[in-house]
C-alpha positions in Angstrom: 3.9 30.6 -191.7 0.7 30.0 -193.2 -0.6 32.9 -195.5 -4.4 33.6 -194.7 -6.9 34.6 -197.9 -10.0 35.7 -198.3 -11.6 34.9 -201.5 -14.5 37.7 -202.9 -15.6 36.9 -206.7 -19.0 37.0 -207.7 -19.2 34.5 -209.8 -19.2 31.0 -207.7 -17.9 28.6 -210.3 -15.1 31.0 -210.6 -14.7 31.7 -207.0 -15.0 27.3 -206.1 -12.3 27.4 -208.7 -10.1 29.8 -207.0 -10.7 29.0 -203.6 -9.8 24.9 -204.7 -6.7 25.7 -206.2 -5.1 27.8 -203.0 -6.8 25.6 -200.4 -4.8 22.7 -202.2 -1.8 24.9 -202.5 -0.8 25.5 -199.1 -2.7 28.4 -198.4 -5.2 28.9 -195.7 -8.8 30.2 -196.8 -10.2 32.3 -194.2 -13.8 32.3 -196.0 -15.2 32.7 -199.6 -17.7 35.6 -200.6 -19.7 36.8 -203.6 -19.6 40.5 -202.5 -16.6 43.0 -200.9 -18.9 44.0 -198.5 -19.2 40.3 -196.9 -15.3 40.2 -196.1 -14.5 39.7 -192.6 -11.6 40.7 -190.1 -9.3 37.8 -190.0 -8.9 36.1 -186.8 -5.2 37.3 -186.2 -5.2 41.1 -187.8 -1.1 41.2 -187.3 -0.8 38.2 -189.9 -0.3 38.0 -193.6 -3.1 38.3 -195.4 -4.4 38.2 -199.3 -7.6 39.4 -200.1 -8.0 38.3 -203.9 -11.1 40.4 -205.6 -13.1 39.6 -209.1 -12.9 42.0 -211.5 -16.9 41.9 -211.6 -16.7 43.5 -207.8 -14.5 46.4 -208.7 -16.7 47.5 -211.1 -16.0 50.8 -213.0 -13.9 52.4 -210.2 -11.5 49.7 -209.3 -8.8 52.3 -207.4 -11.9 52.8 -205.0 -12.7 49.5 -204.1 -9.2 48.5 -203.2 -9.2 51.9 -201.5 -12.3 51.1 -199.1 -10.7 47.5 -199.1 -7.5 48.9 -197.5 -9.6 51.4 -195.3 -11.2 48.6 -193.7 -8.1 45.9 -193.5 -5.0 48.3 -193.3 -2.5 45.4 -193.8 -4.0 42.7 -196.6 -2.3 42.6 -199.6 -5.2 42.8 -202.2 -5.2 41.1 -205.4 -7.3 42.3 -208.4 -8.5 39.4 -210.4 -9.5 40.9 -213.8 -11.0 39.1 -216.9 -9.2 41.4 -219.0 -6.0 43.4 -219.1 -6.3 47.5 -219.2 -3.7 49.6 -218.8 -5.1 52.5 -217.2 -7.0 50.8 -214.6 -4.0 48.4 -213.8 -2.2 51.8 -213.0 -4.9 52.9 -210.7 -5.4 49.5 -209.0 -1.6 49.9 -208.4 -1.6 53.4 -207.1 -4.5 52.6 -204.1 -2.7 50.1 -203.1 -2.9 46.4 -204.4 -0.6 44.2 -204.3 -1.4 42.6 -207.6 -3.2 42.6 -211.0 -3.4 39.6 -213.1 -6.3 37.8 -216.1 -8.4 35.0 -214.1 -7.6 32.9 -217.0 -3.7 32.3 -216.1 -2.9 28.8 -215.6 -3.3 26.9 -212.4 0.7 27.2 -211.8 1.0 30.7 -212.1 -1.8 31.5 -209.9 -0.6 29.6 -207.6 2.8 31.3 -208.4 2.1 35.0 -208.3 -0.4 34.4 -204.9 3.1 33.2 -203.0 5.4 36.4 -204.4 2.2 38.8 -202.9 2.4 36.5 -199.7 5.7 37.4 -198.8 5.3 41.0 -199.8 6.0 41.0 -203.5 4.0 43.4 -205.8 3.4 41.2 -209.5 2.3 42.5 -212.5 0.8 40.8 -215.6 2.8 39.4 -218.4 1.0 41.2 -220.3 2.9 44.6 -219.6 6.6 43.3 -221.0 4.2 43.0 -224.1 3.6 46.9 -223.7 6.8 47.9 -222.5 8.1 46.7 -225.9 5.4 48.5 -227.8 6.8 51.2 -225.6 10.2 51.1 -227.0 9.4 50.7 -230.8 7.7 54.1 -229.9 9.4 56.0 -227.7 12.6 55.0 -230.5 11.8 57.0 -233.3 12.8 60.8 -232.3 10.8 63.4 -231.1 11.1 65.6 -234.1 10.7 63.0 -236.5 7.3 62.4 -234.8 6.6 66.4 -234.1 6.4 66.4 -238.3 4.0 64.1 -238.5 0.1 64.9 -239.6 -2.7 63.0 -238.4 -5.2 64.0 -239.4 -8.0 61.5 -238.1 -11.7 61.5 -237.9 -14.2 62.6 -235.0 -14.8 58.6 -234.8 -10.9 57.7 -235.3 -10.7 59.6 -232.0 -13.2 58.2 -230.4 -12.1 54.5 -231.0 -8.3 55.6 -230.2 -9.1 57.4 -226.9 -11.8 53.3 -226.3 -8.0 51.5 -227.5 -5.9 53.5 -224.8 -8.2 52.0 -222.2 -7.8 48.6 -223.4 -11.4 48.1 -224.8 -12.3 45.5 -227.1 -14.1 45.8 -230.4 -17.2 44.4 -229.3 -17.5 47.0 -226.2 -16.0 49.8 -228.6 -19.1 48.9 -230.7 -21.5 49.5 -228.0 -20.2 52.1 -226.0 -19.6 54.9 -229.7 -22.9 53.1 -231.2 -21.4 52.0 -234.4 -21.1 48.2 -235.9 -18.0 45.9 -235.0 -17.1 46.3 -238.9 -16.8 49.6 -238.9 -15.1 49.6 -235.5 -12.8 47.1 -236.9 -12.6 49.6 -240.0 -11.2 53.0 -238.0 -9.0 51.2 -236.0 -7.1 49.5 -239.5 -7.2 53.0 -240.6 -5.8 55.2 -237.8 -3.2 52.5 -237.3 -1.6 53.5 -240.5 -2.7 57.2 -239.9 -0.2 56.8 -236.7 2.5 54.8 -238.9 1.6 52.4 -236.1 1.3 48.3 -236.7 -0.7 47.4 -233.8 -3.5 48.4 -231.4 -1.0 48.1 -228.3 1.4 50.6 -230.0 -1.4 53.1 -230.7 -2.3 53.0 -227.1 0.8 53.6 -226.0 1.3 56.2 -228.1 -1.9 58.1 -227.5 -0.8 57.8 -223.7 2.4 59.4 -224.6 0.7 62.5 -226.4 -2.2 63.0 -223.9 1.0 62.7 -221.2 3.0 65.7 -222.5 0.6 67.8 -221.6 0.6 70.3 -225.2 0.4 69.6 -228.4 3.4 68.5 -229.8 1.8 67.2 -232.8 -1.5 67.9 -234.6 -3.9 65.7 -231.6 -2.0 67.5 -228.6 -5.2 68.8 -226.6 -7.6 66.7 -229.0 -6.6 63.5 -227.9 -6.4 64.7 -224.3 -10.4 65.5 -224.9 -11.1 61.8 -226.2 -9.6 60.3 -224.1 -11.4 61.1 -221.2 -13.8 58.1 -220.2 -17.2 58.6 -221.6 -18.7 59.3 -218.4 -16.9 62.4 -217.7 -18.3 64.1 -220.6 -21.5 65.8 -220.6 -23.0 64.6 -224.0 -21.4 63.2 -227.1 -22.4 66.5 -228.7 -20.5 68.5 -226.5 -17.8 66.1 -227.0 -17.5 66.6 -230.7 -17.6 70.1 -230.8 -14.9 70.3 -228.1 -12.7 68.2 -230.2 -13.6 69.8 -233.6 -12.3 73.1 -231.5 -9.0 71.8 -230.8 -8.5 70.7 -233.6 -5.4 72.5 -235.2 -5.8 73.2 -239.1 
């Protein structure tokens, strides 16, 4: 049986792209939109149907949109259709509901690929999480007391760009978001990597998750690192920010 989709990306280049590639893949496109709002009840609600949503439509609350997605259209099988692969909102995406959560930039064949697992009911991750699962391992290897010894000893901004590289932000929005230059971001992250015996920024994410996870501090961040990395708009001011890091700071 043909496999309905709905197509809602903003960008039309990107969406005509999209919308091409399935229509000449088999699948049947029920109708093509620039905004979530615009989607439509599909002519037969009991069939299969893929909703696939641009990453520039989920906006900073992704698990939402998929939520109200879902609210509206019970049984489609959303797709998120990011630009750029972030851990914590993939998790999210995943937990409301989606079916899957892949780059726009994948080649035609996998596209084409991953849209006919979710078709007939699959759930399909990126490739880019084997690539953190085995950043996973080289941490999760070295033994808990070997890693309860260690000091850290970083700075307020060595926080603030480790708490921006657990949620998968690149140097350039790093740059904007803590108001410092791209060298200098470029500078704490080369230096809290070795500060965290760590060799790259994957495996310093995955470790921050870890410590903010265990819920107590286990090592000198414990708490600390739970207060960075909290997104930016759940603080109240960076001033309040500092000084509630600075105070869990163990000496």
């Amino acid at each position: 049986m043909t496999t309905s989709v709905s197509v809602a990306i903003r960008n039309s280049l990107i969406r005509e792209g999209v919308r091409r590639i399935l229509s000449d893949s088999g699948f049947d496109l029920a109708e093509s939109v620039d905004a979530v709002e615009r989607l439509a009840l599909p002519a037969d609600p009991e069939a299969a149907h893929v909703i696939v949503v641009g990453g520039s439509l989920l906006g900073n609350d992704g698990a939402a949109v998929i939520a109200e997605i879902l609210r509206r259209f019970p049984n489609a099988r959303v797709v998120a259709l990011v630009s750029a692969f972030a851990f914590t909102e993939m998790t999210a995406i995943f937990a409301a509901g989606a079916y899957a959560y892949f780059l726009d930039q994948v080649p035609y064949q996998s596209l084409v690929a991953m849209m006919q697992m979710v078709a007939v009911g699959q759930k399909v991750a990126p490739p880019e999480i084997i690539g953190l699962l085995e950043n996973l391992l080289l941490i999760t290897d070295v033994p808990m007391q070997h890693r309860e010894s260690q000091g850290f000893d970083l700075t307020e901004r060595e926080w603030e760009v480790l708490g921006a590289l657990e949620r998968g932000l690149p140097n350039k929005t790093i740059s904007r978001d803590i108001g410092i230059s791209e060298s200098a971001v470029k500078a704490s992250v080369k230096s809290l990597l070795k500060k965290l015996s760590v060799t790259n920024r994957t495996q310093a994410a995955v470790l921050a998750r870890e410590l903010a996870n265990q819920g107590q501090a286990r090592m000198l961040c414990g708490r600390q690192i739970t207060a960075a990395l909290l997104p930016r708009a759940d603080r109240v001011d960076g001033d309040l920010s500092r000084r509630t890091a600075k105070d869990h700071r163990f000496r």
